[in-house]
C-alpha positions in Angstrom: -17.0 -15.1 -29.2 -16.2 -18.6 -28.1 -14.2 -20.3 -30.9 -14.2 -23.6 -29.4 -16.0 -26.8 -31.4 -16.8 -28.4 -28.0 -17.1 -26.8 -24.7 -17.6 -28.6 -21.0 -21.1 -26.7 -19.6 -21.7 -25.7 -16.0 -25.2 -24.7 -15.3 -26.4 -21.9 -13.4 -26.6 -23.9 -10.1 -22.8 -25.1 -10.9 -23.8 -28.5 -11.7 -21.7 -29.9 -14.8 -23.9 -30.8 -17.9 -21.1 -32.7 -19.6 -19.3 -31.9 -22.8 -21.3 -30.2 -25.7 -20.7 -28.4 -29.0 -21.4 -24.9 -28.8 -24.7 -24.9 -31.1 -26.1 -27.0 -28.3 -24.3 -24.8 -25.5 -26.2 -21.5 -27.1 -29.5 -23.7 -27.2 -29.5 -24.7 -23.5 -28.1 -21.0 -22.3 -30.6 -19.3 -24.6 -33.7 -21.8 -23.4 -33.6 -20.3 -20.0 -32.9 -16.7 -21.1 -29.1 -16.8 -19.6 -25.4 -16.2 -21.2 -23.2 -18.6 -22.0 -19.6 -17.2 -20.6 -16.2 -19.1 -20.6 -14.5 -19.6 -17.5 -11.4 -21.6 -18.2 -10.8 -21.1 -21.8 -7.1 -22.4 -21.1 -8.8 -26.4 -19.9 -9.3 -28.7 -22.8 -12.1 -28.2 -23.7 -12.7 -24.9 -22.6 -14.9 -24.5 -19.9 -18.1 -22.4 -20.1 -20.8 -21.2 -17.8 -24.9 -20.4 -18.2 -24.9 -17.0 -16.3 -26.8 -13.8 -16.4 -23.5 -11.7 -17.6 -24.6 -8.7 -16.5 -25.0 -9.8 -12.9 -21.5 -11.7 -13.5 -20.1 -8.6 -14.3 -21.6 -6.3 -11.5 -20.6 -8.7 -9.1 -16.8 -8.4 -10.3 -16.9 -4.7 -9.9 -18.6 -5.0 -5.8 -15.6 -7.4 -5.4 -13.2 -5.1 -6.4 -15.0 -2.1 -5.0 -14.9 -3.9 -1.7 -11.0 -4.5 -1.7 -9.9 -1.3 -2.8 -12.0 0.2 -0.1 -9.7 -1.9 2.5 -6.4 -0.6 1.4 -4.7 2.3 2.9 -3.9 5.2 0.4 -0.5 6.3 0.9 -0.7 10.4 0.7 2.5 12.1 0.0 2.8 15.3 2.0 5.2 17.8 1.8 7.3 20.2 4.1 9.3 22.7 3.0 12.2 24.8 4.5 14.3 27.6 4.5 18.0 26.9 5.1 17.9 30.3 8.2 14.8 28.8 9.5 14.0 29.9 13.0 14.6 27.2 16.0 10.9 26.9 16.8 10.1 26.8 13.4 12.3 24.0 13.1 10.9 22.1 15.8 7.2 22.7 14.7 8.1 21.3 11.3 10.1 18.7 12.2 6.8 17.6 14.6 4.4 17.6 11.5 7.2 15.1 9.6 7.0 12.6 12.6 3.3 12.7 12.5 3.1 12.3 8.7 5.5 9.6 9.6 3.6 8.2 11.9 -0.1 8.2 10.1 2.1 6.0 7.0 2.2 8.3 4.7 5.5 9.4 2.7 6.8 13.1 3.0 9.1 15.3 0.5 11.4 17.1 2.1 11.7 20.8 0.0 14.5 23.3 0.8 14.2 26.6 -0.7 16.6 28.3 -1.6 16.1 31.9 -2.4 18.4 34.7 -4.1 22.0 34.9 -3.3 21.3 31.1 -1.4 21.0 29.9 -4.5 24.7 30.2 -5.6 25.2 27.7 -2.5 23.2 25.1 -3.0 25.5 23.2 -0.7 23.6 24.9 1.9 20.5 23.3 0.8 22.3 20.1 0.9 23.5 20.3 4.3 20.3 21.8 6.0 18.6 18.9 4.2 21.6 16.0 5.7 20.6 17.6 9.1 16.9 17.0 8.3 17.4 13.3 7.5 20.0 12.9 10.1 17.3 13.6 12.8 14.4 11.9 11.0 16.5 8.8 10.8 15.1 6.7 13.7 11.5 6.8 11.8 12.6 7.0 7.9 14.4 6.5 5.5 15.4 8.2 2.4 13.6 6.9 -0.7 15.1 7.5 -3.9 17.8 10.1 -5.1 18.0 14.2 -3.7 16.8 16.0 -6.6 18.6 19.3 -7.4 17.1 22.3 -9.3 18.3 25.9 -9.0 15.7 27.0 -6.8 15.8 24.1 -4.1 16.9 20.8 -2.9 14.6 17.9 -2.1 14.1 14.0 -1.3 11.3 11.8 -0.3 10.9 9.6 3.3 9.3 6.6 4.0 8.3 5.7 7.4 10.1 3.1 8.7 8.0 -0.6 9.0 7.1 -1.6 12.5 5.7 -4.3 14.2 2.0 -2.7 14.2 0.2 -0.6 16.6 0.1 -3.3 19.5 3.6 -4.4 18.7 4.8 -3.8 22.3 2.3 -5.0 24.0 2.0 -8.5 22.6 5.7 -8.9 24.1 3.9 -10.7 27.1 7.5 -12.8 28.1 9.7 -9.9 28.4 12.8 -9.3 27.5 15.6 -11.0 30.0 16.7 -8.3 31.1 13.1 -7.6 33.1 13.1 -11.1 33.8 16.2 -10.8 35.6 15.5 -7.3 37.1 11.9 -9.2 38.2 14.0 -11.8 39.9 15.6 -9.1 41.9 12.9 -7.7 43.1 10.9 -10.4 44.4 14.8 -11.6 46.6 14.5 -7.9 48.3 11.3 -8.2 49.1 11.6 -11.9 51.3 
């Protein structure tokens, strides 16, 4: 599948062999029972490697295997409410959306809005404004509020931070413990 006259070779043991035509290319990579696969087909000429293919490609796929298992999925959870929820229930909820926050994942926000609340969906609106209002120190609101007959909803992000050990790599202080430090230590002579 190479359509190249001339291609530069690298062997197996990634030593160049020069520049040769392909006929000699499929000669040499065929001699020692390998695959001739191009590398750099953008260089001039194109460069091509003797590999075992199938090992090139298994390889690839560990690689990426490997990386994707590093990454942190980003789960999407969702809470919903009533607009006459109960105080308690309020607080409970509102605990679980902090520690959604918290873990880095996003959470949709859902009020529901059921029989004659649904010809004031303003209430769903407003219960909702309340919601983000006290969620605000830890998210933000991502995207638009979505509006169907039967409920109001939006999506939070948490809110970046410096990382777990954030405040405990501040080994100066701020100035104001400096000074408060400073204080101290004159009471104490």
């Amino acid at each position: 599948m190479i359509r190249a006259k001339e291609v530069r070779i690298i062997d197996e043991n990634k030593e160049q062999l020069g520049i040769k035509s392909i006929d000699e290319a499929l000669t040499i990579a065929g001699d020692r029972g390998l695959d001739l696969v191009e590398i750099a087909p953008q260089a001039v000429p194109p460069v091509c490697r003797i590999m075992d293919y199938g090992k090139f490609l298994y390889e690839l796929h560990k690689k990426a295997h490997e990386a994707k298992k590093h990454q942190k999925q980003i789960q999407v959870k969702e809470i919903k409410f009533r607009p006459k929820i109960s105080i308690h229930d309020y607080n409970f909820k509102m605990r679980h959306i902090q520690r959604f926050l918290g873990e880095g994942n996003k959470v949709k926000i859902t009020i529901m809005l059921r029989g004659r609340e649904r010809a004031k969906p303003e209430l769903g609106t407003q219960f909702l404004e309340r919601v983000l209002e006290d969620t605000r120190d830890i998210a933000f609101k991502d995207g638009d509020v979505r509006r169907q007959s039967w409920a109001v909803s939006t999506l939070l992000s948490p809110v970046k931070s410096g990382g777990k050990d954030a405040k405990a790599k501040d080994t100066q202080g701020s100035p104001k413990k400096v000074q408060d430090n400073g204080e101290k230590e004159d009471s104490l002579q």
